[in-house]
C-alpha positions as CSV (number, residue, x, y, z in Angstrom):
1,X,107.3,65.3,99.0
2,X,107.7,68.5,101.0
3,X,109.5,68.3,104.4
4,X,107.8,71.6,105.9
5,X,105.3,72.8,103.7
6,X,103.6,74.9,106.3
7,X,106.7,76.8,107.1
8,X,107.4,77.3,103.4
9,X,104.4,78.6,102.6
10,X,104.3,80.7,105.0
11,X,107.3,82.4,104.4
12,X,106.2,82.2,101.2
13,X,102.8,84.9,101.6
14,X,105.4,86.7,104.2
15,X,107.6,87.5,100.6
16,X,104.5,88.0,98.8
17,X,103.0,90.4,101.2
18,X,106.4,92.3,101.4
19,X,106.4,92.4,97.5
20,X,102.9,93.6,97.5
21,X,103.8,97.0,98.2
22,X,107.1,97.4,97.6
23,X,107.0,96.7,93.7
24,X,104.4,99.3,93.0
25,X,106.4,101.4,95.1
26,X,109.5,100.8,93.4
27,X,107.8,101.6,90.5
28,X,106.3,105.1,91.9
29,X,110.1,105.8,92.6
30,X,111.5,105.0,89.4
31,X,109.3,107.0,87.7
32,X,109.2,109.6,90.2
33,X,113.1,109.3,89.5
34,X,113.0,110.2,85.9
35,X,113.8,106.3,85.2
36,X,117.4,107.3,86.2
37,X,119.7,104.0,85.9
38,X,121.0,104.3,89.2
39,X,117.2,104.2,90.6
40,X,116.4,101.1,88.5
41,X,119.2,99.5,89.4
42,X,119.1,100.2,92.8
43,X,115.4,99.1,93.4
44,X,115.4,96.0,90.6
45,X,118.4,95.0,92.2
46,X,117.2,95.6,96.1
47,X,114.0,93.2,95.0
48,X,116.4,90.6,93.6
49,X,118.3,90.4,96.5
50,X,115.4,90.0,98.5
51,X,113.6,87.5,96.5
52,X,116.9,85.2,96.2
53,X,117.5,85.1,99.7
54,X,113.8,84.4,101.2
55,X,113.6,82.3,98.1
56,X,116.6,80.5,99.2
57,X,115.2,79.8,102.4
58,X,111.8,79.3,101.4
59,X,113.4,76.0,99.6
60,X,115.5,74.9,102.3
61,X,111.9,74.5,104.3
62,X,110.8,72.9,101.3
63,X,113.3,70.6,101.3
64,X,113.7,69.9,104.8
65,X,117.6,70.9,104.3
66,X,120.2,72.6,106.1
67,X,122.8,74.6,104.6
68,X,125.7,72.7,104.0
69,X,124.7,69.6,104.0
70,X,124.8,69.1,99.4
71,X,120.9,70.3,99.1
């Protein structure tokens, strides 16, 4: 059972609304780019980032835990 579902999901739609218009925008700039490897790294790599961390706290919501504490 979720500790604090309401807080996770809305963090949750906060990520999703941020990733809304950044993907196709990453994607306008990579191609706008040539598909230059630095470019797609750069972007594929900035939404990873992104995604793991709010991710990461999304879950400790979830969980009801606190960093540090084994969860």
């Amino acid at each position: 059972m979720p500790r604090r579902p309401i807080v996770a999901a809305v963090l949750a739609a906060a990520m999703a609304f941020v990733l809304w218009w950044s993907v196709p925008a990453a994607f306008r700039t990579m191609a706008a780019a040539g598909w230059n490897p630095e470019v797609v790294l750069v972007a594929l790599g900035a939404h990873a980032i992104f995604v793991a961390a709010f991710g990461w706290i999304v879950w400790l919501f979830w969980a009801g835990r606190r960093p540090g504490d084994g969860g």
